[in-house]
N, C-alpha and C positions, 0 to 999 in steps of 0.2 A: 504494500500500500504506500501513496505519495504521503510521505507525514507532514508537504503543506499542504495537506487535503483534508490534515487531522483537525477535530474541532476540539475535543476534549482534551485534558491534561492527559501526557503519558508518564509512567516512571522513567525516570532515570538512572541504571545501573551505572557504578565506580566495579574497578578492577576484581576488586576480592570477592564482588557480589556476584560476578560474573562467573567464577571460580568457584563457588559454591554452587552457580546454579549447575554448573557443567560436571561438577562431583553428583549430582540430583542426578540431573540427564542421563548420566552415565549407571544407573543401579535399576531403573526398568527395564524390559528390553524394548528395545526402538527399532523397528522396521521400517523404511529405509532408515538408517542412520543416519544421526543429525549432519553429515559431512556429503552425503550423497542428496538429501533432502534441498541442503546449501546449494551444491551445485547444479541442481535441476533448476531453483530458485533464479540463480544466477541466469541458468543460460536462458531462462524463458523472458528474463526482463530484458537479456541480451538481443534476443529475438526481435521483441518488441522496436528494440534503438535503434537492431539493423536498417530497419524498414526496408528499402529494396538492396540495402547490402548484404555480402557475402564472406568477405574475409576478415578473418578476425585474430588478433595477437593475442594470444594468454602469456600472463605471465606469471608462472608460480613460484615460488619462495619455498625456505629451508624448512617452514613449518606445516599447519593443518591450515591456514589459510591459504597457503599453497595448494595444500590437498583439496580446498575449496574449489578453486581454479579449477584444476587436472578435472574434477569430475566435471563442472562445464564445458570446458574444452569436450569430453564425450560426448555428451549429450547435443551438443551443440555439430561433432560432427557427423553423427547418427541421425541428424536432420538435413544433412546435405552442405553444411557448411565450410568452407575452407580454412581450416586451423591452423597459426603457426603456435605451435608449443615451444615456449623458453622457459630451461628450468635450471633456476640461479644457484640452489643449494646440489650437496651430492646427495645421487641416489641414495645411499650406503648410508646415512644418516636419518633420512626422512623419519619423521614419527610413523609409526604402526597403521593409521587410517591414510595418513597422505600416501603411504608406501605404496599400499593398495588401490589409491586410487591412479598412481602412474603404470600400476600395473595394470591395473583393468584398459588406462589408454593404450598401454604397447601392444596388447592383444588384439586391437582394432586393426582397420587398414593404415597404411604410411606406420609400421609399428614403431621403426628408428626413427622418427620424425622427430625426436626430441633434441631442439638447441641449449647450446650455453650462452649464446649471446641475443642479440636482437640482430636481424640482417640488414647490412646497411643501404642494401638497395629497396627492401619490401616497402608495400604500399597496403593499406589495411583499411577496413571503413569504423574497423570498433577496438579497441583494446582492454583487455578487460586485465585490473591490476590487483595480482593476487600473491602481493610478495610480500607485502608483512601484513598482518591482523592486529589486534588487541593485546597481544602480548609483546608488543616490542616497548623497553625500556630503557635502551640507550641511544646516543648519537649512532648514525647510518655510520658505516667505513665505507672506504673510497671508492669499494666495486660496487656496491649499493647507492651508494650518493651518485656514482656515474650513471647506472640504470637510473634512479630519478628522474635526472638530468634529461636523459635522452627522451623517456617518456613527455615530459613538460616542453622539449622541443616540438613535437610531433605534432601538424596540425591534424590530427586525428580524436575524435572522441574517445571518453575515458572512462571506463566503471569499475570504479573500485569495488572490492570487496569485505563487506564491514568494516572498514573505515581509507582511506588512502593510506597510501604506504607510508610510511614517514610519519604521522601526526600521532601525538598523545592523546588517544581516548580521552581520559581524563582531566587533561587542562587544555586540548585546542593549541598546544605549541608543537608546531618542525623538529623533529630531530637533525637540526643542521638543515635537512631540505624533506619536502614532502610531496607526493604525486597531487597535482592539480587534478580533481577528477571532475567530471561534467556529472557526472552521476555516481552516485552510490549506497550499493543497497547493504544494510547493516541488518544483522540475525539477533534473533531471542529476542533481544531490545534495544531502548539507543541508551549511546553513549552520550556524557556529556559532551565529552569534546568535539564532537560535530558541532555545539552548536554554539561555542563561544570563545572568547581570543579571537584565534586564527582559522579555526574550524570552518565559520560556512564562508573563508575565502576560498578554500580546499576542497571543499566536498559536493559543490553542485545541489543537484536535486538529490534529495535524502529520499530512499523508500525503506521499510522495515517489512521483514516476512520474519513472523516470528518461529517458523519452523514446525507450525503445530506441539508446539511442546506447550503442555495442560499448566496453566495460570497455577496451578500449587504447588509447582516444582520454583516459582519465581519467591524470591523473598521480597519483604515489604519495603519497597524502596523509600529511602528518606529525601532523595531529589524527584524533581515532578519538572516538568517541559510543562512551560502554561501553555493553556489552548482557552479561543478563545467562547467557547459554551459553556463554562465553568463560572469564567469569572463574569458573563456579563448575566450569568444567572442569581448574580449577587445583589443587583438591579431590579427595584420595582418602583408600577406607576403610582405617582403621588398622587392621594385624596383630591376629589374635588374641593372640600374644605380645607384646602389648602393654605396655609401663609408663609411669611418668611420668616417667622420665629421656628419653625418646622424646621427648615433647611438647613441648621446649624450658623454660626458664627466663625469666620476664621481670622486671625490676625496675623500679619507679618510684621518682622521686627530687621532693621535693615536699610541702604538705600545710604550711605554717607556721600559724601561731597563725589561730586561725579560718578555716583553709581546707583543715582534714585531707581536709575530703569530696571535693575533687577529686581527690586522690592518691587516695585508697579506691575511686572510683567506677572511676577510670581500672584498679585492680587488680583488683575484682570485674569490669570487662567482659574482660579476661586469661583470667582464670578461666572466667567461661563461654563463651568464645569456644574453649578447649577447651586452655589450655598447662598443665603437666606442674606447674608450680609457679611461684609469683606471689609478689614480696617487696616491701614498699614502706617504703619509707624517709622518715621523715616528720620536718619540722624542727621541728615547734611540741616548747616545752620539755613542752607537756600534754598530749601525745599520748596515745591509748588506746595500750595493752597488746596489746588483742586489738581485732577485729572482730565483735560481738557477731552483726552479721548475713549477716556472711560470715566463719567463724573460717577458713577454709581461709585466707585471705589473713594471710602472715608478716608481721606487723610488727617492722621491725627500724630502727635507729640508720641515719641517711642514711650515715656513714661506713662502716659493714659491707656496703654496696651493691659497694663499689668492690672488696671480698676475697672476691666472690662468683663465682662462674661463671656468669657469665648470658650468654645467649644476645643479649638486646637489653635496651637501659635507655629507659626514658620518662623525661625530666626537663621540670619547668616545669607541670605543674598545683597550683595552688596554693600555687606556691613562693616567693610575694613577690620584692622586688628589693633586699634585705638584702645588705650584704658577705659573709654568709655563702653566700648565695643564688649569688654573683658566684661565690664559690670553688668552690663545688660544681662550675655550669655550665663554667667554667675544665679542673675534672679531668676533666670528661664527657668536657670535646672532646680534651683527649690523650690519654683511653682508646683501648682497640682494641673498644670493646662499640659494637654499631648501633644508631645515636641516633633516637630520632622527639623534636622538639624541640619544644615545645608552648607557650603562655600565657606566663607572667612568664618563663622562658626565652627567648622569643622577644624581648622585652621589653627585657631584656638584653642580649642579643645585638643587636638595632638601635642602643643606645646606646655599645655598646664596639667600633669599626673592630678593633682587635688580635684579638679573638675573632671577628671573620669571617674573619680571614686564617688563623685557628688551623683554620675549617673548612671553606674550600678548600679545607687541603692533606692532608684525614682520608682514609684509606684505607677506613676501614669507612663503609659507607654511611649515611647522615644525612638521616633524612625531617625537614621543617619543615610544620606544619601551620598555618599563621597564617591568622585572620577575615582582610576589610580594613583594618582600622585597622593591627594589629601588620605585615602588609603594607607599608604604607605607611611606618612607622617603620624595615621595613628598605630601604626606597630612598628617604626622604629626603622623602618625595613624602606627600600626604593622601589620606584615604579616597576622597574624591569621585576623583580622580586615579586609581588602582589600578580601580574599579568604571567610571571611562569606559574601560579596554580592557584584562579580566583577563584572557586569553589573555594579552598582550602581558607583563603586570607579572609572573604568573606564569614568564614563560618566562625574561627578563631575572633573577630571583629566582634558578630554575634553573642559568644558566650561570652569574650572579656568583658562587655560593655553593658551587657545585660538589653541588648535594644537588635531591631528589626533593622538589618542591614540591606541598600539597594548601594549594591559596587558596578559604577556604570560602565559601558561600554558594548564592544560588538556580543551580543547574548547577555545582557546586564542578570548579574546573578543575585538573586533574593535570599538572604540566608537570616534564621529566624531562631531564637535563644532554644530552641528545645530541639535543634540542631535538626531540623528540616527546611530541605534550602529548595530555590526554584529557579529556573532559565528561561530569561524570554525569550521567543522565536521571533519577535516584532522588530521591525526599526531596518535604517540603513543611511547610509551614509551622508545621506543630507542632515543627520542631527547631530553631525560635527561643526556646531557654530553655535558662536553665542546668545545664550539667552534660555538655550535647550533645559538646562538644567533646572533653570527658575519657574519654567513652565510647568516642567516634572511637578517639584514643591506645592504649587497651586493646588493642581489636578490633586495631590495624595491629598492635601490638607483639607481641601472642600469632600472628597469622600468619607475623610474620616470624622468632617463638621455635622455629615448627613449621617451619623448612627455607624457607619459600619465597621467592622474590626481594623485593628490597626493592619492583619494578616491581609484582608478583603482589600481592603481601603487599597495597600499597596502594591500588592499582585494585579486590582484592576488597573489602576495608575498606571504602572509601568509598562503592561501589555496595549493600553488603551493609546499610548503618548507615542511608541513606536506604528502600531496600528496605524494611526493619523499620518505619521512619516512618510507611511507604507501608500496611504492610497492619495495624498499627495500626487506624491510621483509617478501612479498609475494614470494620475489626470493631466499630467503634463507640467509638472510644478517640482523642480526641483529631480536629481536630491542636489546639485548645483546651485546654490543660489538661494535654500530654502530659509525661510526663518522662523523664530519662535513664535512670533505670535500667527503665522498660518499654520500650524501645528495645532496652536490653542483652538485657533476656531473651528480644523477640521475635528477636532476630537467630539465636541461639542457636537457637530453633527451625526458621530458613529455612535455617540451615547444615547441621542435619541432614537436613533433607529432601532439599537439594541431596544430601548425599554419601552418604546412608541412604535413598534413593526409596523 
């Protein structure tokens, strides 16, 4: 199945779970086997890609992902297809299923047909890449990093198998280099690293065939791929007697000298995202009066924030890292008001140990939204560090902090204190520009003003904010040139359709 075809959340399997499931797999007996099953899987989506083509490059590797391969390669020439077979590892090593299934190819017709290299004159219409799987753990070496290489030359299609060759399952990073695939269809279930870092640069269209292996052989995964019937089923139509004391109350805290626009943007996305009533509190001594283009948004004295009744406060867009700035962030966190904590708040808080212990121990729930960089400020650690394993950095961020972490970026990871995290599949590259993040804040702060969990609030937020991105650019708008506040307004239109069909 196309898994962007999926509507609903799926699990997300890491390494060891994988591992267990395949200790499972392996203690009923399986007709065909899960390795023969693979590569019937393979060759039929193969099939499909051929369309009126014919010849096709397998490439199998030292392990059972190899042995993946080899049996499509049969299957595939049992239907008329012209195979060239390259097989990188020695025979004399092969695991026990892969062994067999080179065996079963040599038996066919062309039984020698088996290369060690790629031919430098061949011409192919599909390549299908079956040289490493889920279990590769270190950097490629040089014979391996040159097959890459030459595959990602090739203006030829690519289908990997369960996952491109080269990439970390589990963080979305190259080992040195990784097969570019057009497609690739991934077994039992997906992996995270398909779908963030570097993953859906890598991977193409994602399909999953879970091999028919029975749902209670799988363990309970603690990662979830959002999808989006899940979360906009968290969405319902407001009463006719309806008012805006209903819709919650949100406050931003924010906006110093030359950076009112972040506080403003973060409150105009409040607003249209549908909350009751929107006040942002702004430190520059030149702050506007009004919002000329959104007047619904109250401008008020950052200190009138605090003698308000508000539902949730956003603080840290555009809020410089001023002693003032420190104080503010200070009173947030011994409020009883539900924090989403953002940019220069973020900022601050990595640099003052006393203020993470202050948000430990907060009873009202506390979203952090930090890029990599602010990430990494809050574990001590660098960018580069946080993006080699953001699942992980996420999670540890989670439990240290005692709060609902969103660590943004390509597949922004959701990682949540009782250590169940989640991946977006939304968004692209036009929300690499300014303002993206402010609008984020808006959007979680007005869901979590309308009643919903801080869990709810944020998972729709972040699915809903990429979504927008998404169909953007489907209308001609971007991802070039996109900005935050058309972001804000398309969300606003996918929210009512969700809850207004």
């Amino acid at each position: 199945m196309l898994v962007a075809g999926l509507t609903h959340s799926q699990p997300l399997f890491r390494g060891h779970e994988f591992r267990l499931i395949e200790q499972a797999a392996a203690m009923p007996p399986s007709t065909p086997a899960l390795m023969e099953r693979a590569g019937k899987a393979a060759s039929e989506l193969a099939t499909q890609l051929l369309g009126n083509g014919y010849k096709v490059l397998v490439l199998a590797g030292p392990g059972n992902n190899g042995g993946d391969a080899l049996v499509a390669a049969r299957f595939l020439r049992e239907q008329g297809y012209r195979v060239t077979v390259v097989l990188s590892g020695e025979p004399a090593r092969l695991p026990l299923d892969a062994a067999a299934a080179l065996l079963a190819w040599r038996e066919g017709e062309d039984a020698d047909e088996v290369l060690s290299a790629i031919p430098s004159n061949g011409r192919w219409d599909l390549v299908i890449d079956g040289l490493f799987g889920i279990g590769l753990e270190r950097d490629l070496d040089e014979k391996y990093l040159d097959l890459v290489k030459q595959v990602n030359r090739m203006k030829t299609p690519v289908l990997s198998l369960d996952i491109p060759s080269g990439l970390d399952n589990e963080t979305g990073q190259p080992f040195r280099a990784a097969v570019r695939a057009d497609h690739t269809l991934t077994f039992i279930g997906l992996k995270p690293g398909l779908f963030t870092a570097y993953g859906p640069d890598f991977c193409g269209q994602i399909y999953l065939d879970t091999l028919d292996l029975p749902t209670r052989l799988l363990p309970a995964a603690k990662g979830q791929l959002i999808g989006a019937e899940d979360v906009s089923s968290y969405l319902k139509p407001r009463p006719r007697n309806s008012h805006k004391g209903m819709q919650g109350s949100v406050g931003v805290l924010g906006g110093a000298e030359s950076m009112t626009g972040a506080a403003i943007l973060a409150g105009r996305a409040a607003l249209l995202l549908g909350a009751g009533r929107v006040y942002a509190g702004l430190l520059a001594g030149n702050a506007p009066a009004v919002d000329l283009l959104q007047p619904e948004l109250m401008l008020h004295s950052s200190d009138a924030l605090f003698q308000m009744d508000l539902d949730c406060l956003i603080i840290g867009p555009g809020m410089g890292q001023s002693a003032q700035a420190l104080g503010y962030l200070q009173q947030a966190l011994q409020s009883d008001f539900k924090l989403i904590i953002d940019a220069d708040a973020l900022t601050l808080l990595g640099a003052h140990a006393e203020l993470q212990n202050q948000l430990k121990i907060r009873k009202a729930a506390s979203i952090l939204t930090p890029h990599p960089t602010e990430a990494g400020r809050l574990l001590g650690c660098s960018n580069h560090e946080i993006q080699q394993d953001r699942i992980g950095s996420a999670q540890v961020l989670a439990s240290r902090l005692n709060s609902l972490i969103v660590l943004k970026g390509a597949g922004t990871v959701c990682a949540f204190p009782d250590e169940t995290w989640h991946i977006n599949p939304t968004g692209n590259p036009g929300l690499s520009s300014a303002g993206m993040g402010d609008i984020l804040c808006g959007m979680i702060g007005t869901l979590l003003a309308q009643r919903l969990s801080a869990e709810k609030a944020t998972l729709l937020a972040v699915y809903l904010h990429g979504l927008a991105a998404d169909e953007l650019v489907k209308k001609g708008t971007g991802p070039i040139g996109l900005t935050a506040s058309e972001v804000a307004v398309m969300a606003r239109s996918l929210l009512n359709r969700w809850v207004y069909p």
